[in-house]
C-alpha positions in Angstrom: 157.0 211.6 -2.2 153.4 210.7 -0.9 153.2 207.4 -0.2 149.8 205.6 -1.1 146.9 204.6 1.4 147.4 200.7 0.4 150.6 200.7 1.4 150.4 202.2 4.6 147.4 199.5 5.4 149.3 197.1 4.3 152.1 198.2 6.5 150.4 198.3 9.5 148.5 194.7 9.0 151.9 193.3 9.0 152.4 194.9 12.3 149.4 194.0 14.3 149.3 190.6 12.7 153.3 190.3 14.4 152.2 191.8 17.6 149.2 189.5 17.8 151.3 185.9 16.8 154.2 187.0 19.4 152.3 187.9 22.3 152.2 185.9 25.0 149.2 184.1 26.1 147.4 185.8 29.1 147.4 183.7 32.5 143.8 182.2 32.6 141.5 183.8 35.4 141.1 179.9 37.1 144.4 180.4 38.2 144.3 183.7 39.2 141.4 182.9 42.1 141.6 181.2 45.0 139.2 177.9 45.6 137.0 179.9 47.7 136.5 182.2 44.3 136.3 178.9 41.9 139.8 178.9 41.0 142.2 176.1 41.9 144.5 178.2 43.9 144.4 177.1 47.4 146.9 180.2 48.2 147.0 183.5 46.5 150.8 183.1 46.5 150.5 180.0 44.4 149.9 182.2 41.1 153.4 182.1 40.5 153.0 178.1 39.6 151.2 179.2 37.0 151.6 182.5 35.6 154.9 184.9 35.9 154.9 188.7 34.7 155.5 190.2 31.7 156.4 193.9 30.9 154.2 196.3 28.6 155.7 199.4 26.6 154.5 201.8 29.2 156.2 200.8 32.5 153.6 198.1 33.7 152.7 194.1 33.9 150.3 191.5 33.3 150.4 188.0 34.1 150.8 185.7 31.4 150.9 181.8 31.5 154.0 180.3 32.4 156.1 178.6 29.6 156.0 174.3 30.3 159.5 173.5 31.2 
């Protein structure tokens, strides 16, 4: 059975479009810097008030903003 071309599109907007609305946002670059840089960070340690890490498919991170609690 061959499946048709519009399908398969349609099939894989429906997955990018879900990968795209679930992603987490990405940690902004102010608080990735220290002030001396322009951010607000007055330690680099501080990044974790802000941001925390998130895993990707292939066995790395990124830092993505932290949820509000």
């Amino acid at each position: 059975m061959i499946i048709p071309t519009t399908v398969m599109l349609a099939v894989q907007a429906v997955i990018v479009t879900w990968i795209m609305v679930t992603a987490p946002e990405e940690c902004p670059r102010k608080y990735m810097k220290t002030v001396e840089q322009g951010g607000v960070l007055e330690y680099p340690t501080q990044i974790y008030d802000y941001c925390s890490t998130a895993p990707l498919p292939y066995q790395r991170y990124y830092w993505v903003l932290k949820e509000q609690e």
